[in-house]
Backbone as CSV, one residue per row, in Angstrom:
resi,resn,N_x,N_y,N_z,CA_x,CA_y,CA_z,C_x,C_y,C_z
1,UNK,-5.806,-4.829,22.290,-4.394,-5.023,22.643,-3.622,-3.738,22.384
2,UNK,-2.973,-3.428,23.342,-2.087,-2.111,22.988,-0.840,-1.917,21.896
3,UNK,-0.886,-1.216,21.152,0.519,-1.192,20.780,1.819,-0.647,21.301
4,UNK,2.600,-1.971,21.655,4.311,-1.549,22.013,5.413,-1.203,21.076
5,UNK,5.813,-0.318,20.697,7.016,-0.512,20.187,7.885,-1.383,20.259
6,UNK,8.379,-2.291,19.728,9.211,-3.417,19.636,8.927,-4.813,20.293
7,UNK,7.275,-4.489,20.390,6.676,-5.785,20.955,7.323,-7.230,20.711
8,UNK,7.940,-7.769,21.553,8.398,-9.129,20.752,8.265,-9.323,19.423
9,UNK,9.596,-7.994,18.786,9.642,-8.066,17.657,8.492,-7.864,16.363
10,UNK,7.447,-7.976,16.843,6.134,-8.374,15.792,5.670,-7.111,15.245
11,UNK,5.556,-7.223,14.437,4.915,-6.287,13.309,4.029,-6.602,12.371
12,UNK,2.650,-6.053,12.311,1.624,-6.077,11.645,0.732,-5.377,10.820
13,UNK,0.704,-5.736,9.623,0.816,-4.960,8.399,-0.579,-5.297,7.636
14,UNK,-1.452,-4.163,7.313,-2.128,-4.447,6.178,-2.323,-3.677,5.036
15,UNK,-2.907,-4.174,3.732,-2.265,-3.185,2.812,-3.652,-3.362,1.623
16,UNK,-4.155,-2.706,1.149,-5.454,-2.256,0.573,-5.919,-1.149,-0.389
17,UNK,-5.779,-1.986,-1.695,-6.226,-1.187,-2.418,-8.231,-0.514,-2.589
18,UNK,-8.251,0.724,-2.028,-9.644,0.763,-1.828,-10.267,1.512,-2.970
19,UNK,-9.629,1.423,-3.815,-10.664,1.699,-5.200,-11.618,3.387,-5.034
20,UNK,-11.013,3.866,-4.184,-10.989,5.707,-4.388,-12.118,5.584,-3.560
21,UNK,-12.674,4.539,-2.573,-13.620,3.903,-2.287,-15.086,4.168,-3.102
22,UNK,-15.072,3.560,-4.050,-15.899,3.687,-5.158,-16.611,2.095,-4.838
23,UNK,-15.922,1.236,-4.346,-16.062,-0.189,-4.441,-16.986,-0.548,-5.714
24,UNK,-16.353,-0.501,-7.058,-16.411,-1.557,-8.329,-17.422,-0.504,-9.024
25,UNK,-17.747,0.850,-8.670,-18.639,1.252,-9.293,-17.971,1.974,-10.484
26,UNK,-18.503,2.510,-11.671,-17.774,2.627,-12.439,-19.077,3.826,-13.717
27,UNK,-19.221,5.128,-13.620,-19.911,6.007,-14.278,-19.237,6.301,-15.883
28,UNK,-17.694,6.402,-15.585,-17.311,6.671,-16.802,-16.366,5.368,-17.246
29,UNK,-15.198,6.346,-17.916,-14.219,5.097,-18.182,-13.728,4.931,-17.116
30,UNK,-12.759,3.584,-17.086,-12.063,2.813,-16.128,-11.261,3.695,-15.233
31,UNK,-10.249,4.323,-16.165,-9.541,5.663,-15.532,-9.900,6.502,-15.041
32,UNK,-10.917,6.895,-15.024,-11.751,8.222,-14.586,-12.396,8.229,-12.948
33,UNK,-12.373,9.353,-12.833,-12.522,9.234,-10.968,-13.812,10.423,-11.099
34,UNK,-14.927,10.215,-10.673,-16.070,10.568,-10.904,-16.660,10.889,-9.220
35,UNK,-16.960,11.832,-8.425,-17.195,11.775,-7.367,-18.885,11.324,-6.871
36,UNK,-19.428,11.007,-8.131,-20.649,10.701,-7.959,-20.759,8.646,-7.640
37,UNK,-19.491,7.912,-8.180,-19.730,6.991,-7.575,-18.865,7.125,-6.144
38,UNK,-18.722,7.679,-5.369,-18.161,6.926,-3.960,-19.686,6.397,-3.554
39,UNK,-19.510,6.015,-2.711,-19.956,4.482,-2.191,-19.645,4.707,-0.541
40,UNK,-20.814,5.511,-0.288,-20.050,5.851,1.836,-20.382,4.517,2.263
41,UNK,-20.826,3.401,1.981,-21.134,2.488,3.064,-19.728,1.925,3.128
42,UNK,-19.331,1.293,1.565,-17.594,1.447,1.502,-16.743,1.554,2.750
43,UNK,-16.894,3.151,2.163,-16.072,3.533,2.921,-16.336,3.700,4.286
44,UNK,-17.427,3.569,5.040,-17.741,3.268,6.603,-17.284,2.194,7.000
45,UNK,-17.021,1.279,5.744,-16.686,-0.458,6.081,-15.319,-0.612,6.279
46,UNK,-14.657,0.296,5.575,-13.054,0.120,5.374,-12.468,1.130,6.291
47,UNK,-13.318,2.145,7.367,-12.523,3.221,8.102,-12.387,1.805,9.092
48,UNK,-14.377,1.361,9.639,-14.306,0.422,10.666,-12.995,-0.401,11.260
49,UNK,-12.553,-1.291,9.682,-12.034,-2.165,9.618,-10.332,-2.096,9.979
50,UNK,-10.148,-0.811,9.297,-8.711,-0.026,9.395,-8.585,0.003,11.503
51,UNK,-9.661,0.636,11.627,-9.992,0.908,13.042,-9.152,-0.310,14.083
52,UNK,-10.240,-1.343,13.684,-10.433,-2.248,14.244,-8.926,-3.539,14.219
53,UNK,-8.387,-3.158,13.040,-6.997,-3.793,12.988,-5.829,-3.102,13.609
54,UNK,-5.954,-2.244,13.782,-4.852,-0.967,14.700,-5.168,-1.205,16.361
55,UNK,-6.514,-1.408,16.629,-6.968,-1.121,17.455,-6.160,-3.059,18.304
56,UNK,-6.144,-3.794,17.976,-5.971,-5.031,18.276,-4.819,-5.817,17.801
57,UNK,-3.859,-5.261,17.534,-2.685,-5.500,17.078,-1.287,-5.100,17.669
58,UNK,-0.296,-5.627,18.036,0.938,-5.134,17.708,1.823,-3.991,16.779
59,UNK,2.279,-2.949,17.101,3.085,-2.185,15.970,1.851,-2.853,14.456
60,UNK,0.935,-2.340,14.886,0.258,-2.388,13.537,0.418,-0.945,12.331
61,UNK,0.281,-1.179,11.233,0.296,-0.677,10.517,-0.381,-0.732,9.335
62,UNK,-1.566,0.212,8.406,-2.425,0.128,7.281,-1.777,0.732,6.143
63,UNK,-1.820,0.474,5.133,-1.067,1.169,3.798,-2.399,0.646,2.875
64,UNK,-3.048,2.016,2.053,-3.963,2.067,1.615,-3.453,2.959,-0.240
65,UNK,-3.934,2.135,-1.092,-3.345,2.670,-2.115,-4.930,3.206,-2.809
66,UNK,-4.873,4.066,-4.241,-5.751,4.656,-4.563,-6.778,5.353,-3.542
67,UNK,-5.766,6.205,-2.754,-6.523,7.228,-1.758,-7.033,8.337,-2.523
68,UNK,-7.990,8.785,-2.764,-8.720,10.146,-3.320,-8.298,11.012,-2.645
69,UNK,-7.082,11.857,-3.394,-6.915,13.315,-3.469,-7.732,15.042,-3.436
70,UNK,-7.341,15.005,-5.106,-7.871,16.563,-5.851,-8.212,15.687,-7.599
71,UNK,-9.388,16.652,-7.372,-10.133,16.515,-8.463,-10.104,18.065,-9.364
72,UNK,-10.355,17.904,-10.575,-10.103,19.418,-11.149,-11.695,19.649,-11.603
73,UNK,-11.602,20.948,-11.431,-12.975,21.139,-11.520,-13.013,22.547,-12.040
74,UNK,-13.434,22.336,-13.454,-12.587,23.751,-14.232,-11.526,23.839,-14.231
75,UNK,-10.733,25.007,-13.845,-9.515,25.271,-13.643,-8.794,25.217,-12.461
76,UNK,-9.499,24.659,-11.625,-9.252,24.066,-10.087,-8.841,22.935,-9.546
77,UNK,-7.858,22.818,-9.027,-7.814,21.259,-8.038,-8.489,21.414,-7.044
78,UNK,-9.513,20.782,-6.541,-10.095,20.992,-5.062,-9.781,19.726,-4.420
79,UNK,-9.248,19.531,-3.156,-9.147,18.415,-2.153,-10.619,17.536,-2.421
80,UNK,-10.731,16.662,-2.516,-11.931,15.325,-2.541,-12.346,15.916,-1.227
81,UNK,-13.825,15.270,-1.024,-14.360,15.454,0.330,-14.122,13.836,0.697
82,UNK,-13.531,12.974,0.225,-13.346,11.714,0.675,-12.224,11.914,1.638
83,UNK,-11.374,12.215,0.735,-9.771,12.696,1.736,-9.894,13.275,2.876
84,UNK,-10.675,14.264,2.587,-10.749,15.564,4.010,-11.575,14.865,5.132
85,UNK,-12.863,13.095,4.585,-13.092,12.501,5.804,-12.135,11.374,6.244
86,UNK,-11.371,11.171,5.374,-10.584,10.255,6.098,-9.405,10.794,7.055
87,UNK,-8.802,12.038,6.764,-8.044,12.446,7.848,-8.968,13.031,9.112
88,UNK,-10.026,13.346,9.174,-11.137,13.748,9.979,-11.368,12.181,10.845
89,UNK,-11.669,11.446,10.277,-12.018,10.099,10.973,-10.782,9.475,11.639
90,UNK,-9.462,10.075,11.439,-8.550,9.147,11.789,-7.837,10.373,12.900
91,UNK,-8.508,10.799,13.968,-7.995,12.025,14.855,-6.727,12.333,14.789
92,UNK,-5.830,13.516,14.944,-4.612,13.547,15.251,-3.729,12.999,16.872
93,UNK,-4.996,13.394,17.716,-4.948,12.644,19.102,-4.136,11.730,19.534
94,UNK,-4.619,10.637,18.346,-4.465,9.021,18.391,-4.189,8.249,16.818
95,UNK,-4.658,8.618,16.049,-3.613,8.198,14.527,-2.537,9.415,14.000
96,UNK,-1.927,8.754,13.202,-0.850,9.693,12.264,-1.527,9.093,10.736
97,UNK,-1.621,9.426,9.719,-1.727,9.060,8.711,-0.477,10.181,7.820
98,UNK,0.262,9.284,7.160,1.200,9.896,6.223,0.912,9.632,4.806
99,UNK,1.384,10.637,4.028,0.776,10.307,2.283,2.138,11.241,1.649
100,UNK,2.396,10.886,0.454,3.640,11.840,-0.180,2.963,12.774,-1.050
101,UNK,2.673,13.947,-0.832,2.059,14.946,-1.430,2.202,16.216,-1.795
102,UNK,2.970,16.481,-3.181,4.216,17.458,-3.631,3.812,17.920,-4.498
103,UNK,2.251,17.943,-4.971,2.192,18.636,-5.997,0.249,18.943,-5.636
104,UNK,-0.042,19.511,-7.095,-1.710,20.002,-6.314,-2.471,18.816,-7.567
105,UNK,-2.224,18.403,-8.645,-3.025,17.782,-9.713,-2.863,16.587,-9.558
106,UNK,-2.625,16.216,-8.224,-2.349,14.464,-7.695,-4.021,14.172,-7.596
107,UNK,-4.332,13.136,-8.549,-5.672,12.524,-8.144,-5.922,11.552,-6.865
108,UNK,-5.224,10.672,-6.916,-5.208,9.663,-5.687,-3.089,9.515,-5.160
109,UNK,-3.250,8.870,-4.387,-2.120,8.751,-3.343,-2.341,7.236,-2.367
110,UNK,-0.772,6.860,-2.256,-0.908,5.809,-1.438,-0.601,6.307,0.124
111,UNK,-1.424,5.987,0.757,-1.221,7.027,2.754,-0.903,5.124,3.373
112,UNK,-0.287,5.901,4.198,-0.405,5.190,5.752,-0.748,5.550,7.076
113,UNK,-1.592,4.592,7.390,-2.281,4.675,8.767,-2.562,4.161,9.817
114,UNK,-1.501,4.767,11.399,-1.085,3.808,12.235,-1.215,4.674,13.410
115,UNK,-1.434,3.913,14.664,-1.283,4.770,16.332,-0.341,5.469,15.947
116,UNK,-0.191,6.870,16.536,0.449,7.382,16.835,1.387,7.008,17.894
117,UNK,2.574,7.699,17.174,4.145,7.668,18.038,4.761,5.973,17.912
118,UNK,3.714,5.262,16.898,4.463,3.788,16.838,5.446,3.609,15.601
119,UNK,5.428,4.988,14.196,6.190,4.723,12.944,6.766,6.063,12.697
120,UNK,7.677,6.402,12.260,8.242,7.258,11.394,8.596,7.524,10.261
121,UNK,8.624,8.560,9.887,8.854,8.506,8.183,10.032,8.290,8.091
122,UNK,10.754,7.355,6.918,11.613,7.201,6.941,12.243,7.994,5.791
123,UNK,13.348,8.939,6.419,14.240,10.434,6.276,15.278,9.363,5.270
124,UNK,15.640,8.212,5.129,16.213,7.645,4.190,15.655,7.426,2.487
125,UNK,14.987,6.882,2.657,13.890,6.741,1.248,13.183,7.851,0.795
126,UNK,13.318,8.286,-0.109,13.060,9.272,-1.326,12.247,8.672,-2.430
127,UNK,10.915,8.831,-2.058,9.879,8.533,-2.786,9.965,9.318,-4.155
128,UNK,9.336,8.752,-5.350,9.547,8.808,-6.745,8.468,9.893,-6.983
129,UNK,7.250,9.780,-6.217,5.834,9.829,-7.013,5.162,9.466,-5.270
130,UNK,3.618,10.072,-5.601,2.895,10.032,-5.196,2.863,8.458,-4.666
131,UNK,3.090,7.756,-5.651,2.289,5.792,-5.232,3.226,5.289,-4.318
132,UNK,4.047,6.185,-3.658,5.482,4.876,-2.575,5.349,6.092,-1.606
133,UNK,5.199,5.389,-0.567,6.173,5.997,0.990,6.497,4.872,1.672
134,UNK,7.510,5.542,2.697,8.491,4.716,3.351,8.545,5.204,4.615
135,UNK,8.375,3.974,5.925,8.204,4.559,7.413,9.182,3.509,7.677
136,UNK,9.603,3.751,9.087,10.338,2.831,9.720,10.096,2.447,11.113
137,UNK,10.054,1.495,11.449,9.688,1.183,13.257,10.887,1.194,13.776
138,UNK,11.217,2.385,14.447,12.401,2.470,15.321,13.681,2.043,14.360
139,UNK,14.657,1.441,14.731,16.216,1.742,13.959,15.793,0.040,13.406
140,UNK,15.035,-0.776,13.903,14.946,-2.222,13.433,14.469,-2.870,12.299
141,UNK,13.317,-1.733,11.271,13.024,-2.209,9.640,12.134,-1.299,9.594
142,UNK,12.319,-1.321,7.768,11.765,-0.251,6.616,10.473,-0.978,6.507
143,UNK,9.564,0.217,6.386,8.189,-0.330,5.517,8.051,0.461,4.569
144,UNK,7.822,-0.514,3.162,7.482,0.763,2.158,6.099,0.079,1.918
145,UNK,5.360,1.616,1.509,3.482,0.985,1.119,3.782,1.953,-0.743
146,UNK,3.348,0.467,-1.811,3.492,1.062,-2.576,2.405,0.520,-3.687
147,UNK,2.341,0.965,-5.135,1.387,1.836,-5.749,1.797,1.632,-7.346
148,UNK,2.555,0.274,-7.734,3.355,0.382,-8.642,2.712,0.203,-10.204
149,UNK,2.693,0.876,-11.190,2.643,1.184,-12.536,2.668,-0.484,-13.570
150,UNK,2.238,-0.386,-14.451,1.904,-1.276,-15.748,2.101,-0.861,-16.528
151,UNK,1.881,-1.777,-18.058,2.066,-1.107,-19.242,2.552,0.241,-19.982
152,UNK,4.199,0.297,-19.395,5.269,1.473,-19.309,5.996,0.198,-20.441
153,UNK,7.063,1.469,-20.420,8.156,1.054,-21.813,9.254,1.515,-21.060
154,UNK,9.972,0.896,-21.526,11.836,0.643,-21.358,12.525,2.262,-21.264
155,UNK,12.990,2.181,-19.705,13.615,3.687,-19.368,12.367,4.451,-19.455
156,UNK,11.062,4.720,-19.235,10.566,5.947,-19.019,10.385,5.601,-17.639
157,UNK,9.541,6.846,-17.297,9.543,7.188,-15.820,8.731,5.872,-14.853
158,UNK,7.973,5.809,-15.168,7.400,4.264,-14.432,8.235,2.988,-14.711
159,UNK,9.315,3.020,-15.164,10.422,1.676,-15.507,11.273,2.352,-14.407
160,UNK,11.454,3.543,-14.347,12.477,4.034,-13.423,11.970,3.816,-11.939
161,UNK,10.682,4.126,-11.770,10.391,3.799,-10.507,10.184,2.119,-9.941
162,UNK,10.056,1.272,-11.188,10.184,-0.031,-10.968,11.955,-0.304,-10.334
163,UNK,12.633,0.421,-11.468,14.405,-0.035,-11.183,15.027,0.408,-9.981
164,UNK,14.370,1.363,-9.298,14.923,2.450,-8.036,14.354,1.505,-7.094
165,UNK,12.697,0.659,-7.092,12.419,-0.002,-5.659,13.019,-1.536,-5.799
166,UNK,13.674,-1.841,-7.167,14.413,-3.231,-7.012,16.148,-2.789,-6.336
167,UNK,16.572,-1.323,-6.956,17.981,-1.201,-6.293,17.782,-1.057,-4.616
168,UNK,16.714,-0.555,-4.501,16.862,0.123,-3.287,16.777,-1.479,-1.946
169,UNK,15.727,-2.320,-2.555,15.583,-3.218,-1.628,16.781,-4.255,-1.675
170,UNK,17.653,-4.327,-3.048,18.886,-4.766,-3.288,19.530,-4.308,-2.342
171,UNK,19.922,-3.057,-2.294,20.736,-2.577,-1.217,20.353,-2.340,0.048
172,UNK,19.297,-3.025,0.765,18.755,-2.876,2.141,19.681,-4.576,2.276
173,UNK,18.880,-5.341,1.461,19.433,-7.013,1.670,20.875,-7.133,2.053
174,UNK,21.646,-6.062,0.615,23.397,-6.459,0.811,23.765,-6.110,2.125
175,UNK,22.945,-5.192,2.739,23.707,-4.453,4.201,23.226,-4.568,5.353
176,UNK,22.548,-5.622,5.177,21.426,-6.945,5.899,20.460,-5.723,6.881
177,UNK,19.811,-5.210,5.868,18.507,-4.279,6.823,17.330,-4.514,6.358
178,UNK,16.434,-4.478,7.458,15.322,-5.390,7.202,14.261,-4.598,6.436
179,UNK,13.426,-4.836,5.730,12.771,-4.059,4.914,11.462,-5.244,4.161
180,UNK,10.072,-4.107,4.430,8.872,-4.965,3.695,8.522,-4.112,2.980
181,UNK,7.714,-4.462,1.808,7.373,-4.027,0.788,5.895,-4.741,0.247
182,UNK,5.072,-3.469,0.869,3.515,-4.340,0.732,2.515,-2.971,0.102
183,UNK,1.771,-3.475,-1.085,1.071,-2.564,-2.171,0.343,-3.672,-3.203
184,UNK,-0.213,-2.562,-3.859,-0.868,-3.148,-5.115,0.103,-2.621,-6.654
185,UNK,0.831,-4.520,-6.742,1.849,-4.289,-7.453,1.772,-4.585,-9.526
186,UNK,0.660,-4.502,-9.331,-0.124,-4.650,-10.772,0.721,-5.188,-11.460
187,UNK,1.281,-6.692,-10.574,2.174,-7.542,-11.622,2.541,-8.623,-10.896
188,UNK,2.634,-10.055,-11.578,2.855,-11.417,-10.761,3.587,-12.434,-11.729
189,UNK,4.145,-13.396,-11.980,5.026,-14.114,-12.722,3.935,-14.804,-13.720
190,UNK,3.729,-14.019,-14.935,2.762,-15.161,-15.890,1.822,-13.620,-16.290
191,UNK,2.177,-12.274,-16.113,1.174,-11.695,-16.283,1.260,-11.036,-17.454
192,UNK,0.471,-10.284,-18.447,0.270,-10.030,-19.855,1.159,-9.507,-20.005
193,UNK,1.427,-7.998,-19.492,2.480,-7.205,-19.835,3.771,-7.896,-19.507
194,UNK,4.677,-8.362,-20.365,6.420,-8.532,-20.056,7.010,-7.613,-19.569
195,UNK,7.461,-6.581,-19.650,8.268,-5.929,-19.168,7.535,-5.548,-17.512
196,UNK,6.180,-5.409,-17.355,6.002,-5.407,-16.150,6.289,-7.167,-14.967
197,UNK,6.030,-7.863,-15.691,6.240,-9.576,-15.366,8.371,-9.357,-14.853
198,UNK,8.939,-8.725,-16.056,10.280,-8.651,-16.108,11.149,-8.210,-14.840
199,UNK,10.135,-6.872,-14.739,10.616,-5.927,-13.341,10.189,-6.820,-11.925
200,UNK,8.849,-7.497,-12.104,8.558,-8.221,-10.980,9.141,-9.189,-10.535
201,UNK,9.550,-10.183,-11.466,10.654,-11.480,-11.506,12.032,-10.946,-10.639
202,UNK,12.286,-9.797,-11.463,13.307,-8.995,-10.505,13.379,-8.994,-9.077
203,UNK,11.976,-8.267,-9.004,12.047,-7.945,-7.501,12.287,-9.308,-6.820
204,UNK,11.573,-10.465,-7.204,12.125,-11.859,-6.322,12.870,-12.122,-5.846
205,UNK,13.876,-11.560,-7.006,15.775,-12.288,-6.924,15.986,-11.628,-5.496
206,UNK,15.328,-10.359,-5.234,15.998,-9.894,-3.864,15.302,-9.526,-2.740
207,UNK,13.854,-10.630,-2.933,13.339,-10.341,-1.725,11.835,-11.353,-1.955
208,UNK,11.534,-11.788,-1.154,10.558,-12.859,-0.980,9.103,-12.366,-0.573
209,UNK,8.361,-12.474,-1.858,6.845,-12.733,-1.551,5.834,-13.874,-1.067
210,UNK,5.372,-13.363,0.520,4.584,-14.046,1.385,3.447,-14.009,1.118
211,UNK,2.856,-13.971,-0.144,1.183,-14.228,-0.256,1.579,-15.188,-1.634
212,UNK,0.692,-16.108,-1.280,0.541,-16.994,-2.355,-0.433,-16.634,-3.529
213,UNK,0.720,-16.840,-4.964,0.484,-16.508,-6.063,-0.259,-17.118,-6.683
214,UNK,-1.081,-17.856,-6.112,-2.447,-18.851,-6.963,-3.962,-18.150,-6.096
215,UNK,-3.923,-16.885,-5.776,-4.929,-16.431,-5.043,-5.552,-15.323,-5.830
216,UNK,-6.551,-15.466,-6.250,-6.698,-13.713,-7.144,-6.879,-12.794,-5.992
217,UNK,-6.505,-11.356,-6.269,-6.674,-10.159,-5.758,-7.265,-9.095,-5.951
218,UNK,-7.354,-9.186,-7.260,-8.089,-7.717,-7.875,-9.441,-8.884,-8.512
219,UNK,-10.186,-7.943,-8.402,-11.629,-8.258,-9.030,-11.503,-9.359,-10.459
220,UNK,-10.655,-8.829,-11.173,-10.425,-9.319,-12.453,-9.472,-10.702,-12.648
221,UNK,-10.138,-11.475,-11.585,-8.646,-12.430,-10.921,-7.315,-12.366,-11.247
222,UNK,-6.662,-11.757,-10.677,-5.516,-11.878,-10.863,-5.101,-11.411,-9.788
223,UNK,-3.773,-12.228,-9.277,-3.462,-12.350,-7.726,-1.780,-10.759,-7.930
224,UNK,-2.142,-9.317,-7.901,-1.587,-8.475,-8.401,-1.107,-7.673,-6.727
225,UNK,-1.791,-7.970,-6.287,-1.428,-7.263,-4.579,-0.432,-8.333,-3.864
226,UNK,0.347,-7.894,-2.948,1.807,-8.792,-2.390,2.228,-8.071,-1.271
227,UNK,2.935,-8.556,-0.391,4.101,-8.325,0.905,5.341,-9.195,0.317
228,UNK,6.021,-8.516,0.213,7.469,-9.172,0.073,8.273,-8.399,1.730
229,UNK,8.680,-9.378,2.075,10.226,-9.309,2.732,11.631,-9.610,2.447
230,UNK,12.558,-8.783,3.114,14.132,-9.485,2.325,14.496,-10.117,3.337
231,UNK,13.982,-10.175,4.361,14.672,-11.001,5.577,13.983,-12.556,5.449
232,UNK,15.134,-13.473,6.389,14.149,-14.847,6.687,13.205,-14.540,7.667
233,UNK,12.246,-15.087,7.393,10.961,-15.586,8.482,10.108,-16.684,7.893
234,UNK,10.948,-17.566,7.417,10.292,-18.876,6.915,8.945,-19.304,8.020
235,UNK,9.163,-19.017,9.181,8.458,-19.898,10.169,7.600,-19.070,10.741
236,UNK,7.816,-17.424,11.051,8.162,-16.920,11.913,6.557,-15.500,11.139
237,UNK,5.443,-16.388,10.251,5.091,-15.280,9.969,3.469,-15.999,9.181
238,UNK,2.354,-14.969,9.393,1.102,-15.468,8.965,0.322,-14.633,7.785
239,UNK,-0.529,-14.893,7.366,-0.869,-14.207,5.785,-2.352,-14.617,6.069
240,UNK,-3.285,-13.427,5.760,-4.383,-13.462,6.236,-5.131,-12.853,4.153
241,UNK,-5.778,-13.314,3.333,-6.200,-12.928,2.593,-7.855,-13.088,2.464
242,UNK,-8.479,-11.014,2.385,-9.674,-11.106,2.344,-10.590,-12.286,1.303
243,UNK,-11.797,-12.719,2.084,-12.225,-13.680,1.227,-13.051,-13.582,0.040
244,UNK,-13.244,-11.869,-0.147,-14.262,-11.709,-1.145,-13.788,-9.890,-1.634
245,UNK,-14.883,-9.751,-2.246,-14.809,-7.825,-2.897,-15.290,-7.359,-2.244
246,UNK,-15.834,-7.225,-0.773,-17.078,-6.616,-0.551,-16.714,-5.132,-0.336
247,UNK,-15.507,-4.796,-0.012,-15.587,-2.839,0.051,-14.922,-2.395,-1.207
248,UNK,-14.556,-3.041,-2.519,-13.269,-2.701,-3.193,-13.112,-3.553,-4.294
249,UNK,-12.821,-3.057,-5.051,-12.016,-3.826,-6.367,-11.356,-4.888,-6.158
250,UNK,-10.137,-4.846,-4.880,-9.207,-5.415,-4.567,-9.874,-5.927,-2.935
251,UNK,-8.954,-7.274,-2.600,-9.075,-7.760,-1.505,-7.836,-7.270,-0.544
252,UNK,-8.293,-6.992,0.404,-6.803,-6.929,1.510,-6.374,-8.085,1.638
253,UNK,-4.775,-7.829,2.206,-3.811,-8.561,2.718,-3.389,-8.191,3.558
254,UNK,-3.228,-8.966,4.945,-2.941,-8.381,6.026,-1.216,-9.796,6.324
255,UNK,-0.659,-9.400,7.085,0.195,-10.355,7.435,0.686,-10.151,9.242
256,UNK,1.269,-10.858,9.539,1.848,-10.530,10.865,3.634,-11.594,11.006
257,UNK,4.295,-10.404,11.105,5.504,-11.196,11.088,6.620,-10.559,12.376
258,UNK,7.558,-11.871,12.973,8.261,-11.858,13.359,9.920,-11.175,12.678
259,UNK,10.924,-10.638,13.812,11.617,-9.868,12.844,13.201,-10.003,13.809
């Protein structure tokens, strides 16, 4: 199916945390990004798939979080050879892939990846950090793909980037502009950390999450990945959640909504 710009409204979104495409492998500690586990079948599974949802969709759109960057190596950042195949696999021809990338000791990044000439960056939103960008489909709604932080403390910099994407979608709602917000939000109502549970509760008050919160998402069940919208589409919208781990830590979420 081709993509139209402003296809009867519809817009289609998926959003995927791919685990540096390592899928669950794990050499050192948890934190640690080791280039000896990637995992190419992985990642052959998740270009396919990216492919194949762009390829058959409406104004589709992919937002992929824990993208492999630069790794230091000695006294070096060198670009990942993961990165350098995923913009290789995704032609300039016929995709755009966008990522916010302002510094050189960025390990991973959240990108987006869509036909070309169907999204723009959106020249309004002023990303914090590497983990948020923001595109827009024509003058009619914001997409942000984001990447959001845990176990932070009160006023430091990851509380700030929690308080900036609750003002900001606050103030899309008050001035009735449409805006989604789909990532791996390492937080759901009931989850360990409070102050991350605190900021999330937040985000509710001003904007509605369309994946149901009794679903785990990340490996470690817990249902931590989401699409929120601030607009209504009570009726007007579908939620597709992967049924297993098989490329990733995390399961995708794909949705398709009316606007």
């Amino acid at each position: 199916m081709k993509n139209e710009v402003g296809a009867k409204n519809i817009i289609n979104i998926k959003t995927w945390n791919v685990d540096w495409f390592r899928n669950k492998k794990r050499s050192g500690q948890e934190w640690e990004y080791n280039e000896n586990d990637y995992d190419i079948n992985a990642y052959i599974n998740i270009v396919k798939d990216i492919k194949d949802f762009l390829d058959s969709r409406q104004n589709a759109i992919v937002l992929l979080q824990e993208v492999p960057y630069k790794l230091k190596k000695g006294v070096m950042w060198l670009e990942c050879d993961y990165h350098k195949k995923l913009h290789n696999d995704f032609p300039t021809n016929e995709f755009e892939i966008l990522e916010n990338i302002s510094r050189n000791y960025i390990t991973r990044c959240t990108v987006a990846i869509f036909k070309k000439g169907i999204f723009n960056s959106d020249i309004n939103y002023k990303p914090c950090n590497n983990r948020t960008i923001g595109l827009s489909l024509g003058d009619d709604i914001t997409v942000l793909g984001v990447h959001m932080p845990t176990n932070f403390k009160e006023d430091d910099q990851n509380d700030h980037m929690w308080r900036e994407l609750i003002e900001y979608t606050a103030d899309k709602k008050a001035n009735n502009e449409k805006l989604i917000i789909a990532g791996d939000f390492n937080g759901y109502i009931g989850c360990k950390n409070k102050l991350t549970e605190k900021r999330f509760i937040e985000l509710t008050r001003v904007a509605k999450d369309i994946v149901s919160d009794d679903i785990p998402t990340y490996i470690g069940q817990t249902p931590i990945d989401h699409i929120f919208i601030n607009f209504n589409s009570d009726l007007d919208y579908k939620v597709v959640i992967e049924k297993d781990w098989g490329n990733s830590d995390h399961k995708y979420l794909q949705a398709e909504l009316k606007y």
